[in-house]
C-alpha positions as CSV (number, residue, x, y, z in Angstrom):
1,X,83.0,-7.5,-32.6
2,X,82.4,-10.6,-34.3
3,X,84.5,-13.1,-36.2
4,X,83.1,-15.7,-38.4
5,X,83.5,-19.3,-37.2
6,X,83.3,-21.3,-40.8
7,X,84.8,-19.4,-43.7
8,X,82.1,-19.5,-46.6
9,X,83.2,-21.4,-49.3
10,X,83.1,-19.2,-52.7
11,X,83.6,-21.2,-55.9
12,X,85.6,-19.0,-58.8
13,X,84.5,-18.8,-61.9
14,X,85.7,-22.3,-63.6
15,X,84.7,-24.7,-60.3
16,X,80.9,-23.0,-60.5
17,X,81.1,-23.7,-64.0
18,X,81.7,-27.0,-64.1
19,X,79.2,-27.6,-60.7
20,X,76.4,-26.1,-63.6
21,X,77.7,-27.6,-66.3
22,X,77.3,-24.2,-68.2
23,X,80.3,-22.9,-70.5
24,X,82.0,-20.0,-68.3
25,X,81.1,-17.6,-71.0
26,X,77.9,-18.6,-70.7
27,X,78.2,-17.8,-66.6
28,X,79.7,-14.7,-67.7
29,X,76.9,-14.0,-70.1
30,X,74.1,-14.6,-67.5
31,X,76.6,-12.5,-65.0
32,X,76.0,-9.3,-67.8
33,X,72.3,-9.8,-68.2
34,X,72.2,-9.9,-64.2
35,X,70.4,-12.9,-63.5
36,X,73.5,-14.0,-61.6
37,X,75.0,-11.7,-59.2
38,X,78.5,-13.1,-58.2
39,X,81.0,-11.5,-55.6
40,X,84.5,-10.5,-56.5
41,X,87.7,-12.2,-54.4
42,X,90.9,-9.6,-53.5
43,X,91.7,-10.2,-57.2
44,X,88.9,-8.9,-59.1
45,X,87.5,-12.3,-60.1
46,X,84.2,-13.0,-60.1
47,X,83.2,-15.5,-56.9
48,X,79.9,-17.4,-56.3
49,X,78.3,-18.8,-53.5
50,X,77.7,-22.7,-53.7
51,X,73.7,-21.8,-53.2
52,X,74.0,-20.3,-56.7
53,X,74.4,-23.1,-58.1
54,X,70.4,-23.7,-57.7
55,X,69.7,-20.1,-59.3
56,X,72.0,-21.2,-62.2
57,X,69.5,-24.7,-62.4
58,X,66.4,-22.7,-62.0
59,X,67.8,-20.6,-64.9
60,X,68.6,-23.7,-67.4
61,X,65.2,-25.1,-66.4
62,X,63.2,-22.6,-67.4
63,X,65.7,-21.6,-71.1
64,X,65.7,-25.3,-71.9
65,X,62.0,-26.7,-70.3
66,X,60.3,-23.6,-71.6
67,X,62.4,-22.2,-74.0
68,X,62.3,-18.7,-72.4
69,X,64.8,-16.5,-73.9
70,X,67.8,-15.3,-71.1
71,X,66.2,-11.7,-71.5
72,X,62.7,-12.7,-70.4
73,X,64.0,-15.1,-67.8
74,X,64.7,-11.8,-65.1
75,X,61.0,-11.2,-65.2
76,X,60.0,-14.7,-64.7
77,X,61.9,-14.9,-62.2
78,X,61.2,-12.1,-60.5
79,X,57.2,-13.1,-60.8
80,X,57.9,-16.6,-59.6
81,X,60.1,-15.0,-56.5
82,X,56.6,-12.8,-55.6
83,X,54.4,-15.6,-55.9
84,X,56.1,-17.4,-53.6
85,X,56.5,-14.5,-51.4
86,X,52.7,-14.3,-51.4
87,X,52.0,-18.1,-51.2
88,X,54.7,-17.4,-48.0
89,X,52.0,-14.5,-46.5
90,X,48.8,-16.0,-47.3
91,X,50.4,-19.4,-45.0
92,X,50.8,-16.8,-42.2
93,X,47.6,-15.2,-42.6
94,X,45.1,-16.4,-39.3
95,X,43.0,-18.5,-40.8
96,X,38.9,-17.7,-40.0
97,X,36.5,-20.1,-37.5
């Protein structure tokens, strides 16, 4: 058995608003359209990890900079995600003499 040695730090719902600077209806909009994917604490409440902060970034960059709607936003981000998975294998690839 193992124990954890740090206890991850989880922000609730109004600290990772104000560390986005995004409205928390507007988290809990994003949370519905699943581009974010918070945990839940004991209490039901919706939790995020402080790395989530950068998806909620990537998120406002790409409404605001490219005024992509919230419900196109999943598939960019999915497409971006595999490009960089594939940048990530082509990298690893031997490379020919």
């Amino acid at each position: 058995m193992s124990y954890a040695l740090v206890r991850q730090v989880r922000l609730d719902l109004d600290a990772y608003a104000r560390a986005t600077g995004l409205h928390p209806q507007a988290v809990r909009r994003l949370v519905a359209l699943g581009l974010l994917e918070p945990g839940r604490n004991a209490r039901g409440e919706l939790c995020f990890t402080p790395a989530q902060v950068t998806a909620a970034a990537r998120i406002q960059r790409l409404h605001k900079g490219l005024s992509i709607n919230y419900a196109a936003i999943g598939v960019v981000i999915d497409l971006l995600d595999r490009i960089g998975e594939l940048e990530a294998a082509l990298r690893d690839l031997p490379r020919p003499r």
